[in-house]
SEFITI-201028 format. One line per field, with one value per atom (N, C-alpha, C): residue number from 1; residue in one letter; atom name; x, y, z. Coordinates in steps of 0.05 Angstrom, whole numbers, always signed. Layout:
BEGIN
k: NUM:...
r: a:...
a: CA:...
X: X:...
Y: Y:...
Z: Z:...
This chain:
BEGIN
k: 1:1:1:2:2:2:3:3:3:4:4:4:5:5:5:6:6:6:7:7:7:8:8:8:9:9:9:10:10:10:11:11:11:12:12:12:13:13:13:14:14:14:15:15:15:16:16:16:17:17:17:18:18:18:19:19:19:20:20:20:21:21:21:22:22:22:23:23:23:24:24:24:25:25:25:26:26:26:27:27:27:28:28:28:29:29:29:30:30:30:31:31:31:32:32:32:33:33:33:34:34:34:35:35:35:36:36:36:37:37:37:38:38:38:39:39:39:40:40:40:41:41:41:42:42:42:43:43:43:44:44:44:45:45:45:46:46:46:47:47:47:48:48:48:49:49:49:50:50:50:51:51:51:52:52:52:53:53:53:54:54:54:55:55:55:56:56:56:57:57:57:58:58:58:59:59:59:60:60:60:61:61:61:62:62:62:63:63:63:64:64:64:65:65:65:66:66:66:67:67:67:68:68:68:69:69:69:70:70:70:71:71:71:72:72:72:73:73:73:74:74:74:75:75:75:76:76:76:77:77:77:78:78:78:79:79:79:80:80:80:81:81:81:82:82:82:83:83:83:84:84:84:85:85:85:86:86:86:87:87:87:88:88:88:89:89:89:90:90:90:91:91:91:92:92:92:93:93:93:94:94:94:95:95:95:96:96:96:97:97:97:98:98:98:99:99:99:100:100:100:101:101:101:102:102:102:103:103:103:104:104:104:105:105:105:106:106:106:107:107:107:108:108:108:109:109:109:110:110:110:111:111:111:112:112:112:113:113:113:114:114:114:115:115:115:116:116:116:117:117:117:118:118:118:119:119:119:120:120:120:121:121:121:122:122:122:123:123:123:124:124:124:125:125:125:126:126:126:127:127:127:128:128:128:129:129:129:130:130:130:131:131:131:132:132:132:133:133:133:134:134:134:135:135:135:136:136:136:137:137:137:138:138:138:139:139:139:140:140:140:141:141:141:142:142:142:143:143:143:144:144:144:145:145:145:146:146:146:147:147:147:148:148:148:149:149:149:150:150:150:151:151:151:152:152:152:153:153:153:154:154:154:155:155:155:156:156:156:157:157:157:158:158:158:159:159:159:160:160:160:161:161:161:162:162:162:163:163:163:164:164:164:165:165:165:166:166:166:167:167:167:168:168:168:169:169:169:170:170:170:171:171:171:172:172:172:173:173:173:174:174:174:175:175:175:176:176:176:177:177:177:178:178:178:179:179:179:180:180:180:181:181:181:182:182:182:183:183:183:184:184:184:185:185:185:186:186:186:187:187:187:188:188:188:189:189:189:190:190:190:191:191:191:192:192:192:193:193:193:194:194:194:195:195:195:196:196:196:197:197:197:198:198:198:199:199:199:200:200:200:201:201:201:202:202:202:203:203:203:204:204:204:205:205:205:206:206:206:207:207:207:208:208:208:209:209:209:210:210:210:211:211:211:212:212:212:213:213:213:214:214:214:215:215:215:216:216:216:217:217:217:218:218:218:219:219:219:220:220:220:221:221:221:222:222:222:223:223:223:224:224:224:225:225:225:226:226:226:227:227:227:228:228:228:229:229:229:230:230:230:231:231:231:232:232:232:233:233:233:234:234:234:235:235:235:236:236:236:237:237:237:238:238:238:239:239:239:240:240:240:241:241:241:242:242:242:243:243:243:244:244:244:245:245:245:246:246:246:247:247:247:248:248:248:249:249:249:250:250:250:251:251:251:252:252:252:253:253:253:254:254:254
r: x:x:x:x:x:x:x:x:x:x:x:x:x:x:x:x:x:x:x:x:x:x:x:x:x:x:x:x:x:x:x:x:x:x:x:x:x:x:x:x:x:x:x:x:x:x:x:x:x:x:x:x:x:x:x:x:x:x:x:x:x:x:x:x:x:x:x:x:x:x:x:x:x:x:x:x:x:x:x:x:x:x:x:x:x:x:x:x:x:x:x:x:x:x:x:x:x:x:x:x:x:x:x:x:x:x:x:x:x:x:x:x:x:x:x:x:x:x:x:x:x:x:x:x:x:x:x:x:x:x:x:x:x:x:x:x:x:x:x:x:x:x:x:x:x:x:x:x:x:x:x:x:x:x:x:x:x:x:x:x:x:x:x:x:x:x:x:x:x:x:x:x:x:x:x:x:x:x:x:x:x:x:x:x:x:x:x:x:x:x:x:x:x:x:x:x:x:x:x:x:x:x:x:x:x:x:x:x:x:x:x:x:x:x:x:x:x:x:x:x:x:x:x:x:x:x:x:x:x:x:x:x:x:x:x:x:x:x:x:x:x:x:x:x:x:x:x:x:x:x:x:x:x:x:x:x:x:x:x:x:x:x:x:x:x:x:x:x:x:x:x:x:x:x:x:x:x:x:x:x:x:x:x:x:x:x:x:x:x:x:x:x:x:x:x:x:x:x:x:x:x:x:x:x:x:x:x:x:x:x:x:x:x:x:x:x:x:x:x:x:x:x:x:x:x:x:x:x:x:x:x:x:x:x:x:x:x:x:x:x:x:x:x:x:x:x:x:x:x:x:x:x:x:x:x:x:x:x:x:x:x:x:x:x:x:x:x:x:x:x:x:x:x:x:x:x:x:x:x:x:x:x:x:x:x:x:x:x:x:x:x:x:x:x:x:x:x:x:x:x:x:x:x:x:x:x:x:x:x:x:x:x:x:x:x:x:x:x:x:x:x:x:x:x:x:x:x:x:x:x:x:x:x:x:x:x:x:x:x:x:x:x:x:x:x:x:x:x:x:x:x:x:x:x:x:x:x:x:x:x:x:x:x:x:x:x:x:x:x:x:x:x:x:x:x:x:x:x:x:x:x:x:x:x:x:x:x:x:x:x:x:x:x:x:x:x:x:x:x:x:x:x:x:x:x:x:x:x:x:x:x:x:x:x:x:x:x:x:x:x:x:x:x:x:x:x:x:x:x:x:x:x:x:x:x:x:x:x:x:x:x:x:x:x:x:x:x:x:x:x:x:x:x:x:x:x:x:x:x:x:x:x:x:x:x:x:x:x:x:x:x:x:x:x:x:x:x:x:x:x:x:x:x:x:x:x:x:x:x:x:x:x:x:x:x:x:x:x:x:x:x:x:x:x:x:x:x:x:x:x:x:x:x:x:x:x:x:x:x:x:x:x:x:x:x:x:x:x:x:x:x:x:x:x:x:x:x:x:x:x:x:x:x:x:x:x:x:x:x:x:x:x:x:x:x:x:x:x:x:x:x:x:x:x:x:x:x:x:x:x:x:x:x:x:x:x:x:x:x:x:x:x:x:x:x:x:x:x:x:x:x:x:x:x:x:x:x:x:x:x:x:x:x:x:x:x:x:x:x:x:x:x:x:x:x:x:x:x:x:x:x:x:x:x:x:x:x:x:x:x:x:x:x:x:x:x:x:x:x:x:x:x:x:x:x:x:x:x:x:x:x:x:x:x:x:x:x:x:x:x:x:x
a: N:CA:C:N:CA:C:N:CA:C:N:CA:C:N:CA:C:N:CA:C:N:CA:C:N:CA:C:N:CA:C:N:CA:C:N:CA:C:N:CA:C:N:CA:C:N:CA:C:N:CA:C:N:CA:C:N:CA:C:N:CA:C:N:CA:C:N:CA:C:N:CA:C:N:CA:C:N:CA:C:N:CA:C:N:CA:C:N:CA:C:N:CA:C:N:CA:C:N:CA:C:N:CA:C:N:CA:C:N:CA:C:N:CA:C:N:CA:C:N:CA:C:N:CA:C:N:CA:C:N:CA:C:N:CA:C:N:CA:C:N:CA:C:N:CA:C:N:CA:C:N:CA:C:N:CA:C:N:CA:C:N:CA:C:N:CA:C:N:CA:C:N:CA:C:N:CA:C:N:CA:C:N:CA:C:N:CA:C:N:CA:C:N:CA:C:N:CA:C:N:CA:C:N:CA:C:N:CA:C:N:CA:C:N:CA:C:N:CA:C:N:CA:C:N:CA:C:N:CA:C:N:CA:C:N:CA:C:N:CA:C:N:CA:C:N:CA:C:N:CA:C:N:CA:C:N:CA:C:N:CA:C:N:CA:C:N:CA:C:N:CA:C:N:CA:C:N:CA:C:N:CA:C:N:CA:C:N:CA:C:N:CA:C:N:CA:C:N:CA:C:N:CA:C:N:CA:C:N:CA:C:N:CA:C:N:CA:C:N:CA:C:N:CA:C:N:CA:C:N:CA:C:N:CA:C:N:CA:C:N:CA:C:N:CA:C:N:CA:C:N:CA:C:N:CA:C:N:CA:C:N:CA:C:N:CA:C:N:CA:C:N:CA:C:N:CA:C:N:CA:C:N:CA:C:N:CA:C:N:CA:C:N:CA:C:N:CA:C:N:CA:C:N:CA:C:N:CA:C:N:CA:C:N:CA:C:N:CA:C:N:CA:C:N:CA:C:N:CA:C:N:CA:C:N:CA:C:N:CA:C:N:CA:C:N:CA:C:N:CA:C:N:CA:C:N:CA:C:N:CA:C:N:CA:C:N:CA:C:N:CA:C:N:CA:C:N:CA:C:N:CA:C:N:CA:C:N:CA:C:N:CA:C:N:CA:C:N:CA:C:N:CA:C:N:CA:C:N:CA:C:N:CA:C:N:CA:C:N:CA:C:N:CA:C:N:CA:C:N:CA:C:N:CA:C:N:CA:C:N:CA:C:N:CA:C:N:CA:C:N:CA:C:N:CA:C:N:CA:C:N:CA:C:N:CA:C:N:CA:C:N:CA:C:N:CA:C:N:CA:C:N:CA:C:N:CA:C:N:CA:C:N:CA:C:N:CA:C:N:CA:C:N:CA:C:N:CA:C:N:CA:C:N:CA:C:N:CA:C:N:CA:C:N:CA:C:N:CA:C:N:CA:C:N:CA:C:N:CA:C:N:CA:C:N:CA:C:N:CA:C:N:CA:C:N:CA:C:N:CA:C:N:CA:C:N:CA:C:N:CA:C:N:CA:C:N:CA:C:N:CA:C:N:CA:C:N:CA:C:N:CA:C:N:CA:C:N:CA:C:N:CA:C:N:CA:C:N:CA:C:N:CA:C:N:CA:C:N:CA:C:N:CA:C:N:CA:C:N:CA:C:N:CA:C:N:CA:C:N:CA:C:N:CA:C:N:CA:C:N:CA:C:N:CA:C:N:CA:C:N:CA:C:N:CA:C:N:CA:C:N:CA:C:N:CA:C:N:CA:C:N:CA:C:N:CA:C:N:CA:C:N:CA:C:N:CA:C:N:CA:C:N:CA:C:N:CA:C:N:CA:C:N:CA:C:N:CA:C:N:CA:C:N:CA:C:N:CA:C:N:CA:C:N:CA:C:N:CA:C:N:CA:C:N:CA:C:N:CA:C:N:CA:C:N:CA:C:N:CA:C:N:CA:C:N:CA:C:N:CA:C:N:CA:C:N:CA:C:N:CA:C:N:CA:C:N:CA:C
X: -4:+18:+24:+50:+56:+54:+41:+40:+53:+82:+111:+118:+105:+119:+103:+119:+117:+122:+111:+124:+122:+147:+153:+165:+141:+136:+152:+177:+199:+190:+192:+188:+211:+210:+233:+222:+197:+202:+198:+180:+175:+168:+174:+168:+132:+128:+99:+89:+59:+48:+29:+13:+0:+13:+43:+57:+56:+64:+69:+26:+12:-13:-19:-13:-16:-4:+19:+39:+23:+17:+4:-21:-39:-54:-53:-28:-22:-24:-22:-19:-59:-70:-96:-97:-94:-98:-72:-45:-33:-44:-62:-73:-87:-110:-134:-113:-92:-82:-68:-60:-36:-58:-76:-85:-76:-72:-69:-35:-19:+10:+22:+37:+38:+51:+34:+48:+53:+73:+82:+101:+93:+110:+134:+158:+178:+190:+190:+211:+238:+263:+284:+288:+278:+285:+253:+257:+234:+214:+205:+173:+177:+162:+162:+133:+135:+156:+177:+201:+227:+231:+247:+245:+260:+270:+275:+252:+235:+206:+188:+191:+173:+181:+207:+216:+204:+208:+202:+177:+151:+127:+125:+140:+135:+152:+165:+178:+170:+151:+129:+101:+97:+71:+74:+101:+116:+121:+122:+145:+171:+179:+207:+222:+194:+209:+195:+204:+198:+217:+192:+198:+197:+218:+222:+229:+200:+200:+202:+216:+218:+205:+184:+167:+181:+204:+216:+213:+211:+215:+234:+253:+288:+298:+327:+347:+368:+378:+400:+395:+409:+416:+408:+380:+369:+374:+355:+349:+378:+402:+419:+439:+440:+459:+453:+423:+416:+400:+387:+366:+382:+397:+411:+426:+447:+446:+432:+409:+390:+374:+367:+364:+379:+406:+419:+426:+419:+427:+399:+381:+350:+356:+367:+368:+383:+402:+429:+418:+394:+389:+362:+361:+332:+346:+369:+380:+359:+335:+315:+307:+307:+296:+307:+292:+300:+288:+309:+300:+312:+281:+301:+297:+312:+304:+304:+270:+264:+265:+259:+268:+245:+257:+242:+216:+193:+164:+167:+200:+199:+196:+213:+216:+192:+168:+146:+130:+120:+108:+81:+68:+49:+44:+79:+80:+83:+88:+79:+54:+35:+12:-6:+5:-3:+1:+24:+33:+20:+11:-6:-33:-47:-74:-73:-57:-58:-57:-45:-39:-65:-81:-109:-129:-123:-139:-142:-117:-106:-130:-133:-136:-176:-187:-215:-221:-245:-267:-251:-233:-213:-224:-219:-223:-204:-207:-184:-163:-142:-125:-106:-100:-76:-56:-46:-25:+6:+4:+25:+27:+6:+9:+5:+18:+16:+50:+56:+84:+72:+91:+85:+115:+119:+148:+145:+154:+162:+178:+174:+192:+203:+226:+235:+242:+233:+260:+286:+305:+326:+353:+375:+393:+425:+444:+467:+485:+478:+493:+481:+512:+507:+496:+480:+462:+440:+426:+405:+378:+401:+385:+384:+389:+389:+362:+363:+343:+317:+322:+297:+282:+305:+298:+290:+296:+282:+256:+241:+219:+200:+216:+194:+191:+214:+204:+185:+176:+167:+136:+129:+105:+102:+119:+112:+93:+100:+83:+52:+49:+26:-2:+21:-13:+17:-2:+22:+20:+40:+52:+52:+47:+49:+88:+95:+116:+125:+143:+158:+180:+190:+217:+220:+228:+241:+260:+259:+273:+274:+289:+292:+280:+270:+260:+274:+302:+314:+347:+346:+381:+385:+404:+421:+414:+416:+418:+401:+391:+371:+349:+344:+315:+305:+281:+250:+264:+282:+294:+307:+322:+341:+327:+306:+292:+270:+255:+234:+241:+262:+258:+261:+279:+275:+250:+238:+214:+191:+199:+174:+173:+199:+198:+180:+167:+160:+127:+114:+81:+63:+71:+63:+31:+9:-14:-18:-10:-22:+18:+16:+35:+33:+38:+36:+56:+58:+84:+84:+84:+74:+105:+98:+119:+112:+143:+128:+149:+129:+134:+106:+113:+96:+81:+81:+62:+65:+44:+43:+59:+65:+96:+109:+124:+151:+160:+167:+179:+159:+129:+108:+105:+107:+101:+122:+145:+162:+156:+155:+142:+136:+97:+84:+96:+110:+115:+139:+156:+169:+164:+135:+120:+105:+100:+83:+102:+127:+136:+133:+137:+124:+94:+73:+57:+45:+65:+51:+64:+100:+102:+93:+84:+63:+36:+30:-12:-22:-7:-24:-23:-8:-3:-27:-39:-47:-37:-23:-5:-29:-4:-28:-7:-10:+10:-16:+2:-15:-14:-30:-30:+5:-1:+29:+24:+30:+26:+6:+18:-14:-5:-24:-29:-54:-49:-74:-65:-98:-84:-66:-64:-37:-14:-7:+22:+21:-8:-6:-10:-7:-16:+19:+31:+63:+75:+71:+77:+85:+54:+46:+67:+67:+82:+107:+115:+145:+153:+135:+146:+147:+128:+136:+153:+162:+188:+216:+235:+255:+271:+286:+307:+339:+340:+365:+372:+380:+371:+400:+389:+412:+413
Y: -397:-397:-426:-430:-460:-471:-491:-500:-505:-503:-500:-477:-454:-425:-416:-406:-394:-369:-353:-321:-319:-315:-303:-271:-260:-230:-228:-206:-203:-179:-181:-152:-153:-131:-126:-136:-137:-146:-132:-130:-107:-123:-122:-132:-120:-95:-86:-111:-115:-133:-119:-92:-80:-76:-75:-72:-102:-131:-152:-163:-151:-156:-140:-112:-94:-107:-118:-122:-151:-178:-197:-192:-169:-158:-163:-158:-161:-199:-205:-239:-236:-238:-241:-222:-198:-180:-193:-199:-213:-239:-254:-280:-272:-252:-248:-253:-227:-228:-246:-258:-286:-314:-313:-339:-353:-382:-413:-413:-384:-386:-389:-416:-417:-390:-379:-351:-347:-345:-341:-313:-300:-281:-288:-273:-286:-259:-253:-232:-235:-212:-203:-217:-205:-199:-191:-194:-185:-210:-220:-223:-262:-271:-299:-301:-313:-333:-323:-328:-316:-329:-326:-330:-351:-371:-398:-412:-396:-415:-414:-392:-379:-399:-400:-424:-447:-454:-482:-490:-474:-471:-468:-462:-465:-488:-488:-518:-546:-539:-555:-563:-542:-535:-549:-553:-559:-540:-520:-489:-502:-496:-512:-489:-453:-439:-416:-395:-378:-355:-336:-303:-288:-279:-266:-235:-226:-198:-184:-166:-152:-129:-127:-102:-82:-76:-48:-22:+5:+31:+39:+26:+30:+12:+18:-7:-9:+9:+17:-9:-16:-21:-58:-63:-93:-101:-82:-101:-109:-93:-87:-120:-111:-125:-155:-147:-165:-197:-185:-210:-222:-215:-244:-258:-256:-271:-289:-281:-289:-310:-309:-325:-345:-350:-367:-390:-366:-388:-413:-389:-414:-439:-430:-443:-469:-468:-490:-509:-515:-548:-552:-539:-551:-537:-556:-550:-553:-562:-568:-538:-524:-503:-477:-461:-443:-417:-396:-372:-346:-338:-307:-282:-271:-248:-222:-212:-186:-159:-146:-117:-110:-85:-72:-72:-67:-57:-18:-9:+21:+28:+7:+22:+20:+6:+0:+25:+30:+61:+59:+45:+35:+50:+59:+63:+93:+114:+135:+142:+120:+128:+124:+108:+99:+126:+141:+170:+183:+192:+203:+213:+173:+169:+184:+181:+182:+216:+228:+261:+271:+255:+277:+263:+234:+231:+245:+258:+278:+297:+308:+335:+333:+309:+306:+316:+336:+353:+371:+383:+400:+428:+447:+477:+473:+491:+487:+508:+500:+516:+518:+535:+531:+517:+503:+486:+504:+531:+551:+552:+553:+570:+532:+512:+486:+469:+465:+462:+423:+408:+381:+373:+360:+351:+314:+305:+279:+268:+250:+240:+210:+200:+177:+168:+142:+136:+141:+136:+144:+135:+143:+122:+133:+133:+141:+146:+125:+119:+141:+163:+188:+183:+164:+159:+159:+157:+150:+179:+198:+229:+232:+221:+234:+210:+192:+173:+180:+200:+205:+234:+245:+274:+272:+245:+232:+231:+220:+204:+232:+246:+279:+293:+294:+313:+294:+273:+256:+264:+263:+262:+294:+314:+344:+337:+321:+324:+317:+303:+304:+325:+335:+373:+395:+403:+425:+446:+465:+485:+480:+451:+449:+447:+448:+455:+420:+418:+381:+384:+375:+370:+343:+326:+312:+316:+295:+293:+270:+265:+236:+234:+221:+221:+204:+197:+175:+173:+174:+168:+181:+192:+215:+247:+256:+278:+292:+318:+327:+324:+327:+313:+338:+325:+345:+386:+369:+391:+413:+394:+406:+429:+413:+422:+450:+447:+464:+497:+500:+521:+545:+545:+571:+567:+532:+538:+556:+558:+569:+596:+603:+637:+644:+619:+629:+634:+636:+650:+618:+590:+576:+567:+567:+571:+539:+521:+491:+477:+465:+438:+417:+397:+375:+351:+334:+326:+299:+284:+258:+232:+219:+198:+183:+175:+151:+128:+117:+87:+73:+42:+26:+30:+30:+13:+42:+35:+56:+37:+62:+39:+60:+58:+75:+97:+90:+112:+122:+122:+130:+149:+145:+168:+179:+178:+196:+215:+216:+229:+256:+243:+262:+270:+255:+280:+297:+294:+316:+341:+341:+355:+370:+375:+377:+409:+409:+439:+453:+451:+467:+476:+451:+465:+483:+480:+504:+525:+528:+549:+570:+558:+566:+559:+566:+564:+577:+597:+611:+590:+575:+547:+528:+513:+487:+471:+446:+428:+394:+381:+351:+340:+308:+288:+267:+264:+244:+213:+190:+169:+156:+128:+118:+115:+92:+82:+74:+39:+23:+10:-17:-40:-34:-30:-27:-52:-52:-68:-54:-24:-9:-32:-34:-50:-77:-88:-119:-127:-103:-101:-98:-78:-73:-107:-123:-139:-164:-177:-186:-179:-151:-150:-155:-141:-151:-183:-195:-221:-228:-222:-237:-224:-207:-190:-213:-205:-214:-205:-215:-217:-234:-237:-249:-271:-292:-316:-323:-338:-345:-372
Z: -708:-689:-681:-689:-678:-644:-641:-615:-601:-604:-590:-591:-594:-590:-560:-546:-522:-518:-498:-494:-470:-453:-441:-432:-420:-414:-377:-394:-365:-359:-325:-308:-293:-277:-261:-234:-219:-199:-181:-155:-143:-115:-84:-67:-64:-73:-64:-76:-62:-73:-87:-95:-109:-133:-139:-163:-179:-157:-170:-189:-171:-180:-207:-205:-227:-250:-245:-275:-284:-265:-268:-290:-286:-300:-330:-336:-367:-377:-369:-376:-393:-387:-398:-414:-419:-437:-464:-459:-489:-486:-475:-473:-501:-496:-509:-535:-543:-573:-575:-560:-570:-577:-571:-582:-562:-575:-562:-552:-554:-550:-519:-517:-481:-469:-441:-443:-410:-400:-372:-367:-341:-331:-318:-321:-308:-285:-267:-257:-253:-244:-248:-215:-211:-175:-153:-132:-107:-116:-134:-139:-147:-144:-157:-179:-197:-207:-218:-212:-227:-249:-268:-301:-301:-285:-295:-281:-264:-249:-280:-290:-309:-335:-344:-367:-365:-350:-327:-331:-334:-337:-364:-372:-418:-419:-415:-423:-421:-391:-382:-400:-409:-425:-459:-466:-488:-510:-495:-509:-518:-545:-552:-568:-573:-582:-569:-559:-535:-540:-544:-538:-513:-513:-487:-497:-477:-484:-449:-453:-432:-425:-413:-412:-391:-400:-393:-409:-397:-415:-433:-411:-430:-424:-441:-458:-444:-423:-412:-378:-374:-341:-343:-335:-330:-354:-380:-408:-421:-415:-430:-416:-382:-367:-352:-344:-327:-346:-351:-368:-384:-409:-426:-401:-389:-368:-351:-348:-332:-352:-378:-391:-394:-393:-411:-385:-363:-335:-331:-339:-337:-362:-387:-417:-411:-391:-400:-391:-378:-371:-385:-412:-425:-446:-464:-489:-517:-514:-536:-542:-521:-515:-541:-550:-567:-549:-538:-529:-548:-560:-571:-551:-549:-532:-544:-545:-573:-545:-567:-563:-535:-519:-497:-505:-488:-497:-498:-485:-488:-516:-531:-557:-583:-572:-585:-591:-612:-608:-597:-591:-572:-544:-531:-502:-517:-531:-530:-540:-546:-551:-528:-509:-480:-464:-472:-450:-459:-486:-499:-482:-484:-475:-446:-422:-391:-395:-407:-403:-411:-432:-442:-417:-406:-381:-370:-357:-325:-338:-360:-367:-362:-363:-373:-353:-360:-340:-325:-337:-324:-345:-336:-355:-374:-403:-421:-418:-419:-420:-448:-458:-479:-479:-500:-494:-495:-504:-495:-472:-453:-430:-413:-422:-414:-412:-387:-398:-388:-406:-398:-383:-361:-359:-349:-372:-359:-354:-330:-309:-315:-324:-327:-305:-299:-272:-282:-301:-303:-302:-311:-325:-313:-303:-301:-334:-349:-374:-396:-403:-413:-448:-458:-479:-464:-442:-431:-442:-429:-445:-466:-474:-509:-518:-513:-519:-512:-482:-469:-481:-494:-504:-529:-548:-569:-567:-546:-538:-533:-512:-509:-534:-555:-577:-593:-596:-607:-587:-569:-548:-558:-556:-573:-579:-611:-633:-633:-611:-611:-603:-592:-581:-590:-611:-621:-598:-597:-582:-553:-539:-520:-510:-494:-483:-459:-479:-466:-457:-429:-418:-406:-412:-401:-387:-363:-341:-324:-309:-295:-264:-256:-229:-203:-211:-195:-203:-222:-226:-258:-258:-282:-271:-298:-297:-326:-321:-301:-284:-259:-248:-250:-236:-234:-225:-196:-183:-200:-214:-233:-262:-269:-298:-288:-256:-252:-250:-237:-229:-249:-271:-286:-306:-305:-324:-304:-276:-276:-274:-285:-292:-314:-329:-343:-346:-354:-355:-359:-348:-353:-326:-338:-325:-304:-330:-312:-319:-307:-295:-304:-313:-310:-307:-284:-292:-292:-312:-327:-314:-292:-284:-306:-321:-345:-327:-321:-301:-313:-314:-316:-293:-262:-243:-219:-202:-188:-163:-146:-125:-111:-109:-95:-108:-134:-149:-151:-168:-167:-146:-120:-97:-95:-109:-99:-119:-144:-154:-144:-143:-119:-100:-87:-59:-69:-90:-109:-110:-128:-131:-115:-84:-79:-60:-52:-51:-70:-87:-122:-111:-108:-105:-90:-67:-43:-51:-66:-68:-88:-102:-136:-136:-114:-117:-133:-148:-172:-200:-204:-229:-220:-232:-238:-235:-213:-221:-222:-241:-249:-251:-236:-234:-241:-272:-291:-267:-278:-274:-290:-272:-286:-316:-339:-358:-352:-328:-323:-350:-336:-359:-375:-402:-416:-441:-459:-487:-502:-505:-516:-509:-488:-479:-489:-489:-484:-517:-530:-572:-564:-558:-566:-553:-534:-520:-548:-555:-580:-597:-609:-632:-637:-615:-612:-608:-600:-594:-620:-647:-669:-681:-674:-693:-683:-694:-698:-673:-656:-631:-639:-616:-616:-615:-616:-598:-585:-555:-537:-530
């Protein structure tokens, strides 16, 4: 790896300070796989260092060619609107500078092997139950922009495949259409024993508890179900291997 290549890993930014620490987390784990590559976090918004503090610090370091990977779920809203912008405004006063900006960490197959791992977590030292009588529903935060579902209903039949005859709905937990509200109630007409309802969010936070407290009229009004509200994603090496990879794949450059 050349000693002028840099990576910069974008977040969105969170005033909690348990979220801005959680996501910090990841810098040492793509340390370990990146080698000697200069590597800084940059945020969107709420959190410092923001991503021309974060340039600033590779450019410093003598980064002259720098990946910028965005560790978002989806492609729709920040990755799509906010960040090339946000790059090109940090870019224009360090013209030496080469920024490509590669693909989401959503679309890595990495992060459904990551949803994967957290759902057979929830389940450890639990009784078994059938994956018929198992409905899984995951929760996106969620998109207004009418491709957002179809991308997300990609990603659930895809998570299917991994425990046959188990039962997948996707659904949004914050913005579009259908939410939790929307998707529960005729599934629970049906003979389903356990619950589970998997927030796929990176970090535990706000959305994270809204979540749970979603969930939790369901549970008083259905005490005869099982209900399980998986863990978030969470920073694991799953993310910080998809992180890595993508930075050497091919992007855009701005």
């Amino acid at each position: 790896m050349s000693p002028h290549f840099g990576m910069l890993i974008l977040g969105h930014g969170t005033p909690e300070p348990r979220g801005q620490e959680e996501f910090l987390e990841l810098l040492p784990l793509v340390r370990q796989q990146a080698g000697a590559a200069a590597l800084e976090a940059g945020f969107l918004e709420f959190a410092s260092p923001t991503v021309a503090e974060a340039l600033a610090a590779l450019a410093a370091a003598g980064a002259r060619r720098i990946a910028a990977v965005p560790v978002f779920l989806a492609a729709a809203g920040h990755v799509a609107r906010d960040i090339p912008p946000a790059l090109s405004a940090a870019a224009r006063s360090r013209p030496r500078v080469q920024i490509e900006l590669k693909p989401h960490v959503g679309s890595h197959r990495n992060v459904a092997a990551l949803s994967a791992l957290r759902y057979h977590e929830a389940l450890e030292g639990l009784p078994e139950v059938p994956a018929a009588e198992t409905l899984l529903l995951l929760a996106a935060h969620g998109s207004p922009e009418p491709e957002a579902f179809s991308t997300w209903s990609n990603f659930a039949e895809d998570r299917a495949k991994s425990v046959p005859g188990l039962c997948v709905e996707p659904c949004f937990a914050v913005l579009g259409r259908p939410q939790l509200a929307d998707v529960l109630p005729p599934l629970l007409k049906k003979s389903f024993r356990r619950i589970v309802v998997q927030p796929h969010l990176l970090l535990h936070g706000r959305l994270y508890d809204n979540v749970c407290h979603a969930v939790e009229p369901y549970r008083n009004e259905y005490p005869d179900k099982e209900w399980i509200v998986t863990q978030p994603l969470g920073i694991h090496p799953l993310l910080a291997e998809a992180v890595v990879d993508l930075a050497m794949n091919e992007g855009r450059e701005l």
